[in-house]
N, C-alpha and C positions, 0 to 999 in steps of 0.2 A: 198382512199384505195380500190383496187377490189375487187369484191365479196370473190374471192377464196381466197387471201389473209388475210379477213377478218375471213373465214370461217376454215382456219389455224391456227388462230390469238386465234378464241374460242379454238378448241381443245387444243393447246398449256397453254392454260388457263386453262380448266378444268382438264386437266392433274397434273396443277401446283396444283391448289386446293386437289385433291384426295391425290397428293405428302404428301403435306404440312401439310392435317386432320391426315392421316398416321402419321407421322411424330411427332406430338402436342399428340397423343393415347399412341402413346408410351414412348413419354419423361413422361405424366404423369403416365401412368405403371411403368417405371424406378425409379419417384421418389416417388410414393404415394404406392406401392406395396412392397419396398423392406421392408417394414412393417411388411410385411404379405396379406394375401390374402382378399379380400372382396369377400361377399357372394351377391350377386346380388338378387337372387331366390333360396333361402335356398335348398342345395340337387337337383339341377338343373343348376344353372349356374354362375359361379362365375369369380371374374379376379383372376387370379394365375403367378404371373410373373414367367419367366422361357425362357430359352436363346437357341438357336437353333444353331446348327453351322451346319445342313444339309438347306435340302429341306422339303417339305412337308411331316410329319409325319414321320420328320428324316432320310429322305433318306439320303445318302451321307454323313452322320454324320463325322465331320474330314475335309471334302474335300473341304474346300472353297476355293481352288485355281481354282476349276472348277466351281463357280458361280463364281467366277473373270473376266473369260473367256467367260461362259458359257450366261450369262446376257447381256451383251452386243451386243452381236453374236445375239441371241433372238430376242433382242427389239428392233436392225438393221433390220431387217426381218421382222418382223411387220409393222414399220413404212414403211419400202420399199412398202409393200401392201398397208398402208393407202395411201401412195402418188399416187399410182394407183389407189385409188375407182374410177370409175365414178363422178365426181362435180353433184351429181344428190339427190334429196329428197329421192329417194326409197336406195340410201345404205347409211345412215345417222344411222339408227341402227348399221350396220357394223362399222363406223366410231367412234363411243360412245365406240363399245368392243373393240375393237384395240387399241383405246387411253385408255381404261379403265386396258385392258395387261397391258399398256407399264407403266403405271403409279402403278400399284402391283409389277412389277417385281423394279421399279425405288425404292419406297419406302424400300421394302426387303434388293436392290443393297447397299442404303446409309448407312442403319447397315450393312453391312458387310465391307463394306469400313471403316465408323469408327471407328464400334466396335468388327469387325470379327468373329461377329455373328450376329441372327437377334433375334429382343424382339418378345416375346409371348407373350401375355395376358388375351386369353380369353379361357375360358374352362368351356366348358358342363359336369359337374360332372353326368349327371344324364347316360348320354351313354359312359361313360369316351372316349369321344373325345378328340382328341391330339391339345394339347392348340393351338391357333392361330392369327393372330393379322387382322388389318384393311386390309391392304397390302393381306393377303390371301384368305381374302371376297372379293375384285376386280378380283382377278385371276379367283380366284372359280366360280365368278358367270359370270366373263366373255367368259370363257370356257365353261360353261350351257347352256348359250343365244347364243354364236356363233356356237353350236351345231347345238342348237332351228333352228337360222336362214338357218343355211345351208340345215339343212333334212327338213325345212318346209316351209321358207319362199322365201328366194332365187329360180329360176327356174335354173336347170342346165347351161341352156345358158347364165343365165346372170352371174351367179360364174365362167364359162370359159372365156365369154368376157371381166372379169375382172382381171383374172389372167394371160389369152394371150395377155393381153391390151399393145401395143407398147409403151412406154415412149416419 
């Protein structure tokens, strides 16, 4: 197996892994929460299940015919750029948040294909933050970090040579 092949092979894997922990959070949210809620951190942070049919913090409430569309379209676009990185050690962070997207937006994708919503679970009563689940910790912090990378790590030329990079 080639290098690159090989190195396709991980992400493709770690993807699946993030999927799948997603995935295993929320089946036991669905079934150990419809109980009621557990107190994790009394008055700070608790699971609270609770079903989403927008976006983050309820955007789009109703409208999941355009995460139908919308997700896919997305997570084509991404991966189109991971396919682009450079084969090189220095964009391998870039490569971890791209797969780290593709696989928050994949986990969100499969409840709403299911179950035409997405599970919530986890909620900060102390700042009443809007419940959230595994799935939105990926995005969230992948979105942070590929910030981080771009205003501090990456030098301009090398984020252009990889975005004008010829196929």
């Amino acid at each position: 197996m080639s290098s690159k092949k090989r190195y396709y092979s991980l992400f493709i894997i770690y993807m699946a892994v993030l999927v799948i922990f997603d995935q295993i959070t929320k089946l036991i949210a669905r079934t150990t929460l419809s109980a009621g809620d557990i107190d994790i951190i009394p008055g700070v942070l608790q699971l609270h299940l609770l079903y989403n049919t927008g976006a983050a913090f309820s955007i789009l409430t109703g409208k999941t015919i355009v995460f139908y569309v919308l997700t896919p379209v997305i997570a084509a676009v991404i991966i189109y750029f991971f396919i682009r990185l450079p084969f090189e050690k220095k964009y391998l962070p870039m490569a971890f948040v791209l797969t780290s997207l593709v696989a928050g937006a994949t986990g969100n994708y499969i409840d709403r294909l299911v179950f035409s919503k997405v599970t919530d679970f986890i909620y900060f009563s102390i700042i009443n933050f809007p419940v959230f689940n595994v799935a939105d910790i990926y995005v969230t912090i992948s979105v942070i970090v590929l910030l981080v990378l771009i205003l501090f790590y990456y030098k301009d030329e090398e984020l252009s040579a990889w975005i004008k990079k010829k196929s």
